[in-house]
Structures are given as C-alpha cells and as structure tokens.
C-alpha angles and dihedrals in degrees: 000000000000100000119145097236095179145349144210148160125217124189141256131208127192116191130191112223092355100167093058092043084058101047088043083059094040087056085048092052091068100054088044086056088057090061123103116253121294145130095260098048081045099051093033088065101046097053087055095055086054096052089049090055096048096052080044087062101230115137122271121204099237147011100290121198078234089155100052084040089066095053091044092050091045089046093030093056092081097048094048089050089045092057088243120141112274131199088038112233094241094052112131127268142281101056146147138221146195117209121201110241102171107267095021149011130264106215112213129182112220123203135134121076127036105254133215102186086246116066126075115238146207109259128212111187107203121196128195125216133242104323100010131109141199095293108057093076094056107038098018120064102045096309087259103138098070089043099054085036093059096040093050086045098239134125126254115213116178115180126204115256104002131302131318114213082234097036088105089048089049097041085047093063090061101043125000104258116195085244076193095068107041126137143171145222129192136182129203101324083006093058079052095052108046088053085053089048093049097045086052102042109010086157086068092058141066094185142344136209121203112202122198093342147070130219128173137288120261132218142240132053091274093066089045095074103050112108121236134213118182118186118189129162113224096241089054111122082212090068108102089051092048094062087044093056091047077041088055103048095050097052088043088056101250108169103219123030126154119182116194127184121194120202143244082003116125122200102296105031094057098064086062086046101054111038098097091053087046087056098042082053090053091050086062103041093059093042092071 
C-alpha cells in the first residue's frame, strides 16, 4: 500500500588499517589477561572479543559503537595495566561492563544519568526475560528505560542473566550507588528474578515491579515492608501466576502490593505499556 510500517538506522563504520590495529589488540590481550581481577582488565577484554567477532563477520545482536570502542580499548590499554579505573564513570552511554565474580564476569549495560564518578545515584536494576540479554531493556520495548532513567536522573543498570547478591557492591567499585534508593524491575524470567532477589536480600531493595510474570513470597519483616507493582496485560499467558504472586504477598503480609492489568496487552507488549507506571511507582516508593 505504500505505507512506511516501521524505520531504523544501523551504522557504519569505516577503519583504516583495520587488520594491524587488531592484531595489535589481539598482542595487547595477552599481557591484559595476565592482569589480576578487576573490572577494567574484565571489560577490556570483552570488548575485545566483540570487536573480533564483528570484523569476523559473525552477527552481532545489536548495533554495536565498534568503531569508538576501538579507540577506548587502544587509549584505555595503558590505564587497565596501570590498575586505574577503566571504563571512567562519566563515560558516555551507552556502556557496558564486565564485572569480576570470581570464575567468571557479570556483564552489565550501564545508561541513565549522566555520571561524575562522585555522587551516589539512584539505581534501577533491570532484568530481561528468557533470551534476552543486557541490552533489550535498554534499546527493546520502546527504548523507554533509559529514557525515564535519565529524566529522573538515576542510573540504569541491566545485568546479563539476572542479579548477583554482590552485583550492587561490585557495581559500586566502579561508580557510588545510594545503596538506600535501589529497585528493581523484572520481565517474564526477569519478573521471576527480581521476587527471588528480593525474598533473598530485601535489604538490598526499595521496590520492586514484576512485569508478565509471578515468583514467590519472601519472609521476614524486611521483606514486609517492600512495595510491589505487578503489571500484567489480560491476554498474557503469565496471568494466572501474576495474581497469584500479588495472592501470595498479600497473604504473606506483604505491606504494599498493587496489581494492575492492562487490557487487550499479551507477554511482550505490556512491558512498553507499563514503564511509565513502573517509574511513577518508584518515584513513590523512595519517597517514603
């Protein structure tokens, strides 16, 4: 019919002598992996491994700054070597880091606020469902959590693969969080997730939102007194387990709980939907 459905753009990056300036990283990747754990020798090196996939030509899941990540890893080499703080907090977004966990890395992608390395911010832990990855909150469903992070001046923070029980001790070594004003959003497995996180750590939390998917109570009078948001769209397959989750709080004693269904929404639309009522309902919560 002619009609424009949909649009995107997609980068391109041109690079001189691009095949020395690899295996020069590739010679500087052997000394890094000499280094003793931290977060620069652990992000250095994966964003090595993504620039040799790209100029491999394998596909990579999203539209990668290739291209400034060449110039970060080339300037960057000497700082990591030299134990200093790489990437710096107030690079720009958006970035991505890989944490040290012991036997492996938790890579995180980091947008929102702009950061100076100082202050302590507001965190928001977002958490993807089933085959997702660190990058779908911030660039799928809509692109609106970085959006709403930035305008309320917090910092989005969204792991790979769910939350750590260290993973805001380890973010916090790289930039102050207010360990005070954290919270946390899941979807699907994510929704999961971020219920199991708070039943294990509520201390950790000052809300949580469960999107298109349920979990279990917690315990303890800590845990009590988080406030809950579960958003659900009434053609969700996840809906039955989403009233029981909101079910289950309640009789569990849980102080806060808000249940909202959104019609005519299935699994994946209602995350879109029902961000800005998740951040609204943040705002709140730390309020208190």
């Amino acid at each position: 019919s002619g009609n424009k459905l949909a649009g995107g753009a997609i980068s391109l990056f041109i690079v001189n002598d691009l095949g020395n300036k690899l295996e020069s990283l590739g010679q500087k990747a052997e000394s890094v992996r000499k280094l003793p754990p931290s977060i620069g020798r652990s992000t250095w090196l994966l964003l090595q491994g993504r620039v040799n996939q790209a100029a491999q030509g394998k596909d990579q899941e999203t539209d990668y700054p290739l291209a400034r990540w060449l110039t970060d890893l080339d300037q960057g080499f000497d700082q990591v070597c030299a134990g200093k703080m790489w990437p710096a907090p107030d690079s720009p977004s958006p970035l991505w880091l890989a944490l040290p966990m012991g036997q492996t890395d938790k890579v995180i992608r980091i947008e929102g606020a702009n950061r100076d390395g100082k202050t302590p911010l507001t965190c928001v832990v977002a958490l993807h469902g089933a085959g997702g990855s660190e990058n779908l909150f911030c660039e799928g469903h809509g692109a609106l959590a970085p959006k709403l992070a930035v305008k309320n001046g917090w910092l989005l923070a969204s792991p790979l693969n769910g939350p750590t029980d260290d993973l805001l001790d380890k973010l916090a070594t790289w930039h102050p969080i207010d360990k005070s004003r954290v919270v946390t959003v899941g979807h699907s497995m994510g929704a999961a997730n971020a219920t199991a996180w708070a039943a294990r750590k509520p201390e950790q939390l000052r809300a949580v939102a469960a999107l298109g998917g349920g979990g279990r109570a917690g315990k303890g009078e800590p845990w009590k007194k988080l406030p809950y948001f579960i958003g659900i769209g009434d053609k969700d397959f996840a809906l039955k387990g989403a009233k029981a989750l909101a079910e289950s709080l309640k009789q569990a004693g849980s102080d806060s709980v808000t249940l909202k269904i959104y019609p005519g929404l299935e699994h994946l639309t209602v995350v879109q939907a029902c961000l800005d009522d998740v951040f609204a309902f943040f705002n709140k919560s730390l309020d208190k």
